[in-house]
N, C-alpha and C positions, 0 to 999 in steps of 0.2 A: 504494500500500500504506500504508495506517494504523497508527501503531504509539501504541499507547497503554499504561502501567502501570496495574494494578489499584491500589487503595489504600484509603482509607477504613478500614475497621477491621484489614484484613488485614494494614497495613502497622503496623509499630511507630513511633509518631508520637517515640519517645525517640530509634533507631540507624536509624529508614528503610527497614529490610528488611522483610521477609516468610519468617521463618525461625520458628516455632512449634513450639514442643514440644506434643505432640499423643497424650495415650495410644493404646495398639493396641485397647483397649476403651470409647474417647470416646464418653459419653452426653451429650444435649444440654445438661447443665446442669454440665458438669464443666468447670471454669476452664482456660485455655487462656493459655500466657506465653510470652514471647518467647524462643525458642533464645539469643539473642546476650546479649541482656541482662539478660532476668528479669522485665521488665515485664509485670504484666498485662495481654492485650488483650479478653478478654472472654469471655464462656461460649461450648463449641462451637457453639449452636445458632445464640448472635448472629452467631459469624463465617460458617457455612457460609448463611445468610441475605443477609451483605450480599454475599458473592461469588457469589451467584444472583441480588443485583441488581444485581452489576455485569455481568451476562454470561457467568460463568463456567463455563457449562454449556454452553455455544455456543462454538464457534470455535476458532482455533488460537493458543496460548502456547509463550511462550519465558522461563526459568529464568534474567536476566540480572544477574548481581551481585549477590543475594539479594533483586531484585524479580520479578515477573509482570507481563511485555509482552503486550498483545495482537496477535498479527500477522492482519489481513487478508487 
């Protein structure tokens, strides 16, 4: 079994998690920050893009300490 964390943009390169504040009516160009800390991570559109390159339409995750495992 392979366990890998998502990362790249999804993760907050300031606190390390993966916690986004994310309106209920996200258009692709509406800025997206981090829950913990405030940081900007980047427009919806850029984030739900890299977590479709990172696989994240495929397969089984796991919510662990405010990152995203992939479980095999």
């Amino acid at each position: 079994m392979t366990k890998q964390y998502l990362n790249h943009q999804l993760e907050c390169p300031y606190c390390l998690t993966i916690r986004l504040r994310i309106p209920a009516d996200a258009g692709p160009d509406d800025r997206i920050f981090c829950d913990d800390c405030g940081e900007f991570l980047g427009t919806w559109d850029d984030l739900l893009t890299d977590f479709e390159k990172q696989g994240g339409q495929d397969g089984v995750f796991r919510l662990d300490k405010g990152r995203i495992k992939r479980i095999d």
